[in-house]
Backbone atoms as SQL, in Angstrom:
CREATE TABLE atoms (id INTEGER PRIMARY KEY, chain TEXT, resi INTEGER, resn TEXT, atom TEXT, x REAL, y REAL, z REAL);
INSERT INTO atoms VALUES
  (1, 'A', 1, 'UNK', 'N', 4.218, -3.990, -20.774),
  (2, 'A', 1, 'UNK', 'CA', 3.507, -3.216, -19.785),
  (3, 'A', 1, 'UNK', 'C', 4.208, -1.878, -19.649),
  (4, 'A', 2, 'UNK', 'N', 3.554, -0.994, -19.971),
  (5, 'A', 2, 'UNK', 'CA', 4.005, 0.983, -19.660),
  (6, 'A', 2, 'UNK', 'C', 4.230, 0.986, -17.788),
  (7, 'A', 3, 'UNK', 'N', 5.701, 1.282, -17.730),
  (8, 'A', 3, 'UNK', 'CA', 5.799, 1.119, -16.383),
  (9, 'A', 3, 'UNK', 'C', 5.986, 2.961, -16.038),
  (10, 'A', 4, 'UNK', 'N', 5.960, 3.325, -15.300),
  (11, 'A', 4, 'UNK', 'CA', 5.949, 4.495, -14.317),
  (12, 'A', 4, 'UNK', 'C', 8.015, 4.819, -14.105),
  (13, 'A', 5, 'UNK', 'N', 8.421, 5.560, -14.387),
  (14, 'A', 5, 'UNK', 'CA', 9.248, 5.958, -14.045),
  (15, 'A', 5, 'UNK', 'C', 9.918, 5.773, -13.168),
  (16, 'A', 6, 'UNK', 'N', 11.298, 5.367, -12.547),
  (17, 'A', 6, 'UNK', 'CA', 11.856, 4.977, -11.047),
  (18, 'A', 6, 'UNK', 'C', 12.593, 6.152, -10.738),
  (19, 'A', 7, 'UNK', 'N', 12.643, 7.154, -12.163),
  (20, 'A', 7, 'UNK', 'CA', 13.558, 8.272, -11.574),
  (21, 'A', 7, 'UNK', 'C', 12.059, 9.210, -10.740),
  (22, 'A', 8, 'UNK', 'N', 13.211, 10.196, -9.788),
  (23, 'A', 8, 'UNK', 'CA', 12.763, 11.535, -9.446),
  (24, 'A', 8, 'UNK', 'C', 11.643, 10.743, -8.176),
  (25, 'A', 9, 'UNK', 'N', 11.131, 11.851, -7.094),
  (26, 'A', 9, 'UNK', 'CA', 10.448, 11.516, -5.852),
  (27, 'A', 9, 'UNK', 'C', 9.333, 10.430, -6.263),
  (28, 'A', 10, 'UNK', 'N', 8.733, 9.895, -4.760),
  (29, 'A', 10, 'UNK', 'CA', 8.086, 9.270, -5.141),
  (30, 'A', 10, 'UNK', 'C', 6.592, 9.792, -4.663),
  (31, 'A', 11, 'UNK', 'N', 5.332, 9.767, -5.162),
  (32, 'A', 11, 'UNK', 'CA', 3.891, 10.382, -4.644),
  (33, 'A', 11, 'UNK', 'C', 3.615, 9.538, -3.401),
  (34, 'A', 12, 'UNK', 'N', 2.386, 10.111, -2.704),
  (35, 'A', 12, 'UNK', 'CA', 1.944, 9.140, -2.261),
  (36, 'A', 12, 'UNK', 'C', 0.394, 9.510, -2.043),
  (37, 'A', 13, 'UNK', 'N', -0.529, 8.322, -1.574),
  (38, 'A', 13, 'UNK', 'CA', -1.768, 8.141, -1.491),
  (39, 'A', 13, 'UNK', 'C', -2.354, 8.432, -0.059),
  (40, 'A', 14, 'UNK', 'N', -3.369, 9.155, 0.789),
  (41, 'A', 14, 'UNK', 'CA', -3.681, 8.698, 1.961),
  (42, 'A', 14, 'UNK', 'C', -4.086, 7.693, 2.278),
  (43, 'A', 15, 'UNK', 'N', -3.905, 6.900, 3.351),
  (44, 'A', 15, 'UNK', 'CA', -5.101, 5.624, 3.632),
  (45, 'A', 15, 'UNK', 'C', -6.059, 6.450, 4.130),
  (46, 'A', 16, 'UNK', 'N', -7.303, 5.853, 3.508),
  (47, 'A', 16, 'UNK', 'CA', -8.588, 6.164, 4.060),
  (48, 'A', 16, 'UNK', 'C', -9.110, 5.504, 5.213),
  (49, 'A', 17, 'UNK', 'N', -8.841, 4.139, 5.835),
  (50, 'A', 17, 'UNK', 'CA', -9.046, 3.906, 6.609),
  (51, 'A', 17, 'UNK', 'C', -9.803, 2.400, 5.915),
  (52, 'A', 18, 'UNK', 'N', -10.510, 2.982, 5.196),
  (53, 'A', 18, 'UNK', 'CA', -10.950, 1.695, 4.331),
  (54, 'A', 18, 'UNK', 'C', -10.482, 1.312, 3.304),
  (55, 'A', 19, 'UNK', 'N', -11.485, 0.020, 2.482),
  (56, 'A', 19, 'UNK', 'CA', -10.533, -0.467, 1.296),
  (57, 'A', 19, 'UNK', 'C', -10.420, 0.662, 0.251),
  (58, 'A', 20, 'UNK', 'N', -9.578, 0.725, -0.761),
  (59, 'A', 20, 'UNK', 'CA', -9.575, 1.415, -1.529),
  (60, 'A', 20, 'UNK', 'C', -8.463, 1.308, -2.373),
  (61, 'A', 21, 'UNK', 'N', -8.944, 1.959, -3.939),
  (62, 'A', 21, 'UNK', 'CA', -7.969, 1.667, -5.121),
  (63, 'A', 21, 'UNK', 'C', -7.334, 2.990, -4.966),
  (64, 'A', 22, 'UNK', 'N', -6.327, 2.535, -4.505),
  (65, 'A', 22, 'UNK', 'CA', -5.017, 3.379, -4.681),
  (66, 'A', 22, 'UNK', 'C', -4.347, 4.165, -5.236),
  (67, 'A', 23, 'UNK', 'N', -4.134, 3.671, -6.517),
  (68, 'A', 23, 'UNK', 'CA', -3.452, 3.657, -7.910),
  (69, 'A', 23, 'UNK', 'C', -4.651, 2.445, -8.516),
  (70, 'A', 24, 'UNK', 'N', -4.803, 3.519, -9.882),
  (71, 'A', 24, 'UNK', 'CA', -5.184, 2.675, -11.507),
  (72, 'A', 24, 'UNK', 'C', -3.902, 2.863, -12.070),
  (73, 'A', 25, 'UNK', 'N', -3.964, 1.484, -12.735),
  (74, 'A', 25, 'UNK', 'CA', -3.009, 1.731, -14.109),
  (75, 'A', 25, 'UNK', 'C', -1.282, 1.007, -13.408),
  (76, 'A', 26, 'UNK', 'N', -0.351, 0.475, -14.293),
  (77, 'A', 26, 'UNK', 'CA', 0.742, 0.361, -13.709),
  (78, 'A', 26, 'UNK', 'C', 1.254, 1.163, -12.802),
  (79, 'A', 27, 'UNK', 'N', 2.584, 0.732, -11.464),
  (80, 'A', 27, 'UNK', 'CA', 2.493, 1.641, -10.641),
  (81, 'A', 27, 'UNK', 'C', 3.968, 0.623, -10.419),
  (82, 'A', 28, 'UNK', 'N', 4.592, 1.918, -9.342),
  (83, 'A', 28, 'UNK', 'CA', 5.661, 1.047, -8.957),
  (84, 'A', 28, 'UNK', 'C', 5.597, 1.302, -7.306),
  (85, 'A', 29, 'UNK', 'N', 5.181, 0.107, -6.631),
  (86, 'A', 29, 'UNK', 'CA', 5.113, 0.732, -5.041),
  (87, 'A', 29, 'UNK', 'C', 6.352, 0.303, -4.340),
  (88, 'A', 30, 'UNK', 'N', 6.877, 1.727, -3.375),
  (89, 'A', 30, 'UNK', 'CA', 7.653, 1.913, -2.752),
  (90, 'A', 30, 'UNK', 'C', 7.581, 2.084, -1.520),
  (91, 'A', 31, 'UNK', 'N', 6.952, 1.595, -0.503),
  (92, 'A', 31, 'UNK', 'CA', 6.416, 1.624, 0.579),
  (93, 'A', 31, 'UNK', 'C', 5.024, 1.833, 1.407),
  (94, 'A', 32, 'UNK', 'N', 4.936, 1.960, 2.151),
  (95, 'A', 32, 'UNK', 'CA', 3.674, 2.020, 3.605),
  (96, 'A', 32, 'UNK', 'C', 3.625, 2.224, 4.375),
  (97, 'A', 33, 'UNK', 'N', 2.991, 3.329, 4.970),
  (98, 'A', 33, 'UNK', 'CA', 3.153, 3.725, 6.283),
  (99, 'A', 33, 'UNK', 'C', 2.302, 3.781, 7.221),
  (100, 'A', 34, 'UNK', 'N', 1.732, 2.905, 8.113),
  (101, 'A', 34, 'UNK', 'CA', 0.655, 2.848, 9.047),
  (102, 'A', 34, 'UNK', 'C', 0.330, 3.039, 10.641),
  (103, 'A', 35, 'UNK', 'N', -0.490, 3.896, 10.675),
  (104, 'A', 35, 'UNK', 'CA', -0.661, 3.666, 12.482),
  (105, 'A', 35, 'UNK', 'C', -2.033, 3.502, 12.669),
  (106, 'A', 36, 'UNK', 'N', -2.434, 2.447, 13.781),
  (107, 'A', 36, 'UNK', 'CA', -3.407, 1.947, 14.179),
  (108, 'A', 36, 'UNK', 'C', -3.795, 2.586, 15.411),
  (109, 'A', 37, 'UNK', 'N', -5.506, 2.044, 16.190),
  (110, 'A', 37, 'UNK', 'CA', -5.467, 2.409, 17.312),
  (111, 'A', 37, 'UNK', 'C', -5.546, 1.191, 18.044),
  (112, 'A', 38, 'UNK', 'N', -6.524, 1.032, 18.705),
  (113, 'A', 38, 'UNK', 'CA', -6.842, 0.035, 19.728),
  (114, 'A', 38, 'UNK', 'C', -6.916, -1.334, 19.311),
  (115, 'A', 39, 'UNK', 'N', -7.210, -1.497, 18.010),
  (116, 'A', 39, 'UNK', 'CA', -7.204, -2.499, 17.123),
  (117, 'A', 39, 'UNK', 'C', -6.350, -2.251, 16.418),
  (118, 'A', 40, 'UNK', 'N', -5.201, -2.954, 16.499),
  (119, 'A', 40, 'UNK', 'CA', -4.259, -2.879, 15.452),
  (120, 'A', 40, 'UNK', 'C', -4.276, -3.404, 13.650),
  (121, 'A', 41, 'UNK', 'N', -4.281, -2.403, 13.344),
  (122, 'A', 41, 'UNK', 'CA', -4.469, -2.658, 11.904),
  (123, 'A', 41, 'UNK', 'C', -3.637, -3.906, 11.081),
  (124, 'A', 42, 'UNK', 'N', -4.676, -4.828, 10.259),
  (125, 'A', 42, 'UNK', 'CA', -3.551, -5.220, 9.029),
  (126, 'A', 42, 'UNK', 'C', -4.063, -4.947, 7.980),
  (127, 'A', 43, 'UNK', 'N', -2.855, -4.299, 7.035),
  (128, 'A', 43, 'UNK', 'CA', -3.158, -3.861, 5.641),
  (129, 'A', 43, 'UNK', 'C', -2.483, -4.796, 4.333),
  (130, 'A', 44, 'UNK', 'N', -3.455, -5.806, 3.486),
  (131, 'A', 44, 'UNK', 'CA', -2.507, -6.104, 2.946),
  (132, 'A', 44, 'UNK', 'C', -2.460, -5.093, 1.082),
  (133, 'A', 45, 'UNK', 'N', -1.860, -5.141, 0.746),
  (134, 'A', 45, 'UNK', 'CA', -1.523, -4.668, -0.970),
  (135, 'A', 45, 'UNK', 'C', -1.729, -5.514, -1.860),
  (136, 'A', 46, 'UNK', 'N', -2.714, -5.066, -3.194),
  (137, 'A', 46, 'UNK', 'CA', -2.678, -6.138, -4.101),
  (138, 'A', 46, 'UNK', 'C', -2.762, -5.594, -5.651),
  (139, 'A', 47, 'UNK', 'N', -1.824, -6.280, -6.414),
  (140, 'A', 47, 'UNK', 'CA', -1.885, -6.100, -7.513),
  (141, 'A', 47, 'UNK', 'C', -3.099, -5.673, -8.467),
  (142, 'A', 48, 'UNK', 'N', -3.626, -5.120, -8.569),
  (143, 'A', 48, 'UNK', 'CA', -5.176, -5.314, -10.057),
  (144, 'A', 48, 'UNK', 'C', -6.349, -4.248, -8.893),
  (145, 'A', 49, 'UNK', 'N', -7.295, -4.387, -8.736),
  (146, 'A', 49, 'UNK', 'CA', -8.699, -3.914, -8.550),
  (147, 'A', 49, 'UNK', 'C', -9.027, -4.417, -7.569),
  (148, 'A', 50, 'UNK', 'N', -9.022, -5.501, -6.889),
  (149, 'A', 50, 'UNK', 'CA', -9.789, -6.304, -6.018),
  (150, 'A', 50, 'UNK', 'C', -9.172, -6.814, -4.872),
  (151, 'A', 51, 'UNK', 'N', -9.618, -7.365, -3.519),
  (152, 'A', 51, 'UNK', 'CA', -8.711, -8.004, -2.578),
  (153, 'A', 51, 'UNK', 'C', -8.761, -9.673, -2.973),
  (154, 'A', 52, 'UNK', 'N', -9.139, -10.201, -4.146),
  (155, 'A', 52, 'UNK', 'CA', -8.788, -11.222, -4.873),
  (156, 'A', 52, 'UNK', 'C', -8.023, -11.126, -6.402),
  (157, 'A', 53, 'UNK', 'N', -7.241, -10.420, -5.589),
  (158, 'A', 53, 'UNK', 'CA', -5.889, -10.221, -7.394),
  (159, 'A', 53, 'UNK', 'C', -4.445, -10.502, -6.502),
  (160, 'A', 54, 'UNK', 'N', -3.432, -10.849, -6.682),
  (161, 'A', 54, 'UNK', 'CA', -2.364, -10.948, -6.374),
  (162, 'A', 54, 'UNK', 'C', -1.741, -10.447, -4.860),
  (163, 'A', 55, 'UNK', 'N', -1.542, -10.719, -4.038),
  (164, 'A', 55, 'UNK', 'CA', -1.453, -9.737, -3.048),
  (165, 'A', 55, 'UNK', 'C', 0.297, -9.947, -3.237),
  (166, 'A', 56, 'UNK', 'N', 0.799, -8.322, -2.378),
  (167, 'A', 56, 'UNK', 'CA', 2.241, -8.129, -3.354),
  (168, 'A', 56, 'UNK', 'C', 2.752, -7.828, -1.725),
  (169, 'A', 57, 'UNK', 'N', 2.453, -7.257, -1.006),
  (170, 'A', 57, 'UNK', 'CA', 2.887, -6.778, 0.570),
  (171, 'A', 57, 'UNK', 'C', 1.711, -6.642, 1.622),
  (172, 'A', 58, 'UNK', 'N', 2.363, -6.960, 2.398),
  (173, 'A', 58, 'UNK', 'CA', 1.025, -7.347, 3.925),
  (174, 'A', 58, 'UNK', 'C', 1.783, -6.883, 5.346),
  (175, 'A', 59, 'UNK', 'N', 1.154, -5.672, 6.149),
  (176, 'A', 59, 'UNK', 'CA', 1.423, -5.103, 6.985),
  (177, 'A', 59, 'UNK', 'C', 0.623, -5.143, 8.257),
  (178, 'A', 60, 'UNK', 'N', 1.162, -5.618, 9.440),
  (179, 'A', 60, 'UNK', 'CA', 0.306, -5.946, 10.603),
  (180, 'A', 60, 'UNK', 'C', 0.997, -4.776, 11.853),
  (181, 'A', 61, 'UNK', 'N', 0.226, -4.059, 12.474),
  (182, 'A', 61, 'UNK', 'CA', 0.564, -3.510, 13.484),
  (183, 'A', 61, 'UNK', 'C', 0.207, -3.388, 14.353),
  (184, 'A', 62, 'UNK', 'N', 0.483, -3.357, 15.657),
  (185, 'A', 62, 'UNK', 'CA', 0.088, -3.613, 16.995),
  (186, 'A', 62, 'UNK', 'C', -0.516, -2.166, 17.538),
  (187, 'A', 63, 'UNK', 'N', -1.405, -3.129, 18.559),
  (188, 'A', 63, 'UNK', 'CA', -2.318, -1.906, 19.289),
  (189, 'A', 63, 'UNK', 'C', -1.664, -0.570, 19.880),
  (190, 'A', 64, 'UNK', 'N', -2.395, 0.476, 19.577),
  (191, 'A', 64, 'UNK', 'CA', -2.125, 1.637, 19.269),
  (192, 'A', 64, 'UNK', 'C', -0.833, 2.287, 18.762),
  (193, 'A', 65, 'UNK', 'N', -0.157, 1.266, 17.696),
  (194, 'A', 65, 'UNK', 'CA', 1.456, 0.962, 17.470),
  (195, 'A', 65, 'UNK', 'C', 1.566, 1.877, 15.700),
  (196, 'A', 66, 'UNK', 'N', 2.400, 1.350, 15.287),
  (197, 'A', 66, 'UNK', 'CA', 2.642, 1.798, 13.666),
  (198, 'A', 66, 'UNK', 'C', 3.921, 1.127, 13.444),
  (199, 'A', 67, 'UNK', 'N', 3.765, 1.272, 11.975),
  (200, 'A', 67, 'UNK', 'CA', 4.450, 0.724, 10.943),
  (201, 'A', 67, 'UNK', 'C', 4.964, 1.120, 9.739),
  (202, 'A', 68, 'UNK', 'N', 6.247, 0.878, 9.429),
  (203, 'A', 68, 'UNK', 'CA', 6.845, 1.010, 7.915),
  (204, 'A', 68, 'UNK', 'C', 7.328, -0.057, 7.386),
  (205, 'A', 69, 'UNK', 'N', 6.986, -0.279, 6.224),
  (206, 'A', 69, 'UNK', 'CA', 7.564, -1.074, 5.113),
  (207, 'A', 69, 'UNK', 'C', 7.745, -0.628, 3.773),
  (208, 'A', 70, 'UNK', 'N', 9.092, -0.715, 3.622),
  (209, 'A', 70, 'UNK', 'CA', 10.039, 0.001, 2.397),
  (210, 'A', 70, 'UNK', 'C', 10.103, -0.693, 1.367),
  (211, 'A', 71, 'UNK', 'N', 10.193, -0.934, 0.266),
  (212, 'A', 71, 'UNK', 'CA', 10.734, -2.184, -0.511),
  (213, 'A', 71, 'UNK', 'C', 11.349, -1.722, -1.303),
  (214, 'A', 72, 'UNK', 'N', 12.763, -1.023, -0.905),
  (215, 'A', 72, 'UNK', 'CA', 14.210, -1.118, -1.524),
  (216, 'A', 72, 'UNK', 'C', 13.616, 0.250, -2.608),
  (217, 'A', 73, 'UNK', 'N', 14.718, 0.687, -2.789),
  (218, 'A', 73, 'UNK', 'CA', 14.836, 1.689, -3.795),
  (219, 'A', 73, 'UNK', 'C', 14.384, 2.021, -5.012),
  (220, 'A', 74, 'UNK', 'N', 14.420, 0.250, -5.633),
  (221, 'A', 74, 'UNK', 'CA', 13.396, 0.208, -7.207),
  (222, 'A', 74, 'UNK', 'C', 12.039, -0.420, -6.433),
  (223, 'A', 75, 'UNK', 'N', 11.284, -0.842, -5.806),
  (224, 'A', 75, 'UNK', 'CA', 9.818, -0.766, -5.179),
  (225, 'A', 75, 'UNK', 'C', 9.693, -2.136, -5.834),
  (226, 'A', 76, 'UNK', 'N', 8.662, -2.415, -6.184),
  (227, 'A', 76, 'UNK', 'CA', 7.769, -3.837, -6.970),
  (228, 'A', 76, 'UNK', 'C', 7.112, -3.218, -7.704),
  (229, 'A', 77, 'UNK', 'N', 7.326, -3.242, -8.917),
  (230, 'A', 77, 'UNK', 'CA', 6.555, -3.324, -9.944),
  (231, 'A', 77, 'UNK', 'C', 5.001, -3.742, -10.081),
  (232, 'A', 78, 'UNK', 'N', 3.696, -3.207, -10.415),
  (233, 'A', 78, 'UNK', 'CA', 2.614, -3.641, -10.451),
  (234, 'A', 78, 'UNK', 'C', 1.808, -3.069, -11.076),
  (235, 'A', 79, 'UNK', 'N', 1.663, -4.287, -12.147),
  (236, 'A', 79, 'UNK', 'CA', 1.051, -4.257, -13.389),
  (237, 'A', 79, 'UNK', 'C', -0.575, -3.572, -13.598),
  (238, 'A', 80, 'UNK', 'N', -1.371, -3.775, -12.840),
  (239, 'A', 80, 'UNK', 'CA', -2.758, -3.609, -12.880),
  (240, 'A', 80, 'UNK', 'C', -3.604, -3.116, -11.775),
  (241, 'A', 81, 'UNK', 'N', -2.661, -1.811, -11.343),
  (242, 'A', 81, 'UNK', 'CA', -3.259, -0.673, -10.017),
  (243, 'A', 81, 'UNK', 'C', -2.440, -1.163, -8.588),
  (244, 'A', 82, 'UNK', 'N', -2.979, -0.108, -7.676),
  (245, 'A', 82, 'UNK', 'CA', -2.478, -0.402, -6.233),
  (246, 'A', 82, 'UNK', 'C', -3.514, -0.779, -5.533),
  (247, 'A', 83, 'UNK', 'N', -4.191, -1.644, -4.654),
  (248, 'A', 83, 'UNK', 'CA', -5.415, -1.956, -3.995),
  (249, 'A', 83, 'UNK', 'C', -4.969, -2.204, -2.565),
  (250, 'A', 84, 'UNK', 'N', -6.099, -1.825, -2.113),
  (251, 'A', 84, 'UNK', 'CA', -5.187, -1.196, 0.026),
  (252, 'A', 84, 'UNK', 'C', -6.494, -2.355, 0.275),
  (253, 'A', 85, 'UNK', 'N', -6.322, -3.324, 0.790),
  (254, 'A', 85, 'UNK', 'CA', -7.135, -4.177, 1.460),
  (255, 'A', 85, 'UNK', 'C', -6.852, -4.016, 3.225),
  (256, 'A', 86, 'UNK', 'N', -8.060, -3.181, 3.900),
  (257, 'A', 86, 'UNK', 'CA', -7.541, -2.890, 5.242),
  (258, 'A', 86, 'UNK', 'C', -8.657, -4.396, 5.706),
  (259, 'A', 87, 'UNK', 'N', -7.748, -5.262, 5.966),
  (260, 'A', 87, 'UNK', 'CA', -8.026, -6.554, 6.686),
  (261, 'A', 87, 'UNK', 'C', -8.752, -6.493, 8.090),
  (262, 'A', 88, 'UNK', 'N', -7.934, -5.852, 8.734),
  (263, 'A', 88, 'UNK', 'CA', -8.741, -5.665, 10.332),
  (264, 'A', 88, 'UNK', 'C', -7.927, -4.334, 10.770),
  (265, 'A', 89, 'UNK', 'N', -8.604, -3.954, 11.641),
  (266, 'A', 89, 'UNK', 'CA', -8.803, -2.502, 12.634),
  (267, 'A', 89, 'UNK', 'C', -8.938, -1.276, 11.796),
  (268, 'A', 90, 'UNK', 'N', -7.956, -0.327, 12.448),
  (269, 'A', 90, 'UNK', 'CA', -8.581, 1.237, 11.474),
  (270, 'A', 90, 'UNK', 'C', -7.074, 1.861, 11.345),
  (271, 'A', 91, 'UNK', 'N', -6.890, 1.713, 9.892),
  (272, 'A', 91, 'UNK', 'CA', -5.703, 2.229, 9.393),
  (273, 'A', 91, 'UNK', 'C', -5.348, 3.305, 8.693),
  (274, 'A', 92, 'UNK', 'N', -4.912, 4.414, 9.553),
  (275, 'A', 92, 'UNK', 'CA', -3.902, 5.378, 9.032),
  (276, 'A', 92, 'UNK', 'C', -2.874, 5.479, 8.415),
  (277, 'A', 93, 'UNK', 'N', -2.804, 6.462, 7.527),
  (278, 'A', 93, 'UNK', 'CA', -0.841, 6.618, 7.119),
  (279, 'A', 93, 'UNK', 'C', -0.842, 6.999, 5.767),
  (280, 'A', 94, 'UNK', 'N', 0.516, 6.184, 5.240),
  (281, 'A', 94, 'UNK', 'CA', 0.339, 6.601, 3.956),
  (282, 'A', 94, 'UNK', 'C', 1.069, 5.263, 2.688),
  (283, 'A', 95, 'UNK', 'N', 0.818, 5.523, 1.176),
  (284, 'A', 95, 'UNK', 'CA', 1.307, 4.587, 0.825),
  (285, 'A', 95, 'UNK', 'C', 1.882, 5.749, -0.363),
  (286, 'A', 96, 'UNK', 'N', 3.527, 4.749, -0.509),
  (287, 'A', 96, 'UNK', 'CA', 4.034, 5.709, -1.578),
  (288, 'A', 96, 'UNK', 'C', 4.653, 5.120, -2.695),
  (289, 'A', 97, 'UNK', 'N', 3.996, 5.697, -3.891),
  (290, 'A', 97, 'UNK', 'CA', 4.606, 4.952, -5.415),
  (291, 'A', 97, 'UNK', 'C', 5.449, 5.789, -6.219),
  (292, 'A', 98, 'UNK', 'N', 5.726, 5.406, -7.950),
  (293, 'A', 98, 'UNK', 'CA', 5.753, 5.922, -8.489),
  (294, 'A', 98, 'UNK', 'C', 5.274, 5.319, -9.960);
């Protein structure tokens, strides 16, 4: 698998609020950053195209609250895109790879 580089910054994606493919193609994700409103958002992450491919990180945040989740310096590896499954409420922020 052609992996993405771990050197040098890392990009990142907006959340749209809805579902959405993230990243095509291998990716290495390095965090998430979310704020909700009244309904606190959960966002989970999944490996491939779909919210039935692998899910790799899952983020829940409280009403009108926010959230970060880091995953360490080398990120998780993921083979077949980034996929933002916004589970419940309305999610802001950002997600960052390389």
């Amino acid at each position: 698998m052609a992996q993405r580089s771990n050197d040098g910054p890392a990009q990142y994606v907006a959340l749209t609020g809805s579902d959405q493919q993230a990243v095509t193609g291998s990716a290495v994700l390095i965090g998430l950053s979310v704020s909700g409103g009244a309904t606190g958002p959960k966002v989970n992450i999944h490996d491939g195209t779909a919210n039935t491919d692998p899910l790799v990180a899952s983020i829940t945040v409280g009403s009108n609250g926010s959230g970060t989740l880091m995953l360490g310096p080398n990120g998780v590896a993921l083979a077949d895109g980034i996929y933002v499954d916004i589970v419940a409420g309305n999610a802001t922020g950002s997600l960052l790879y390389r």
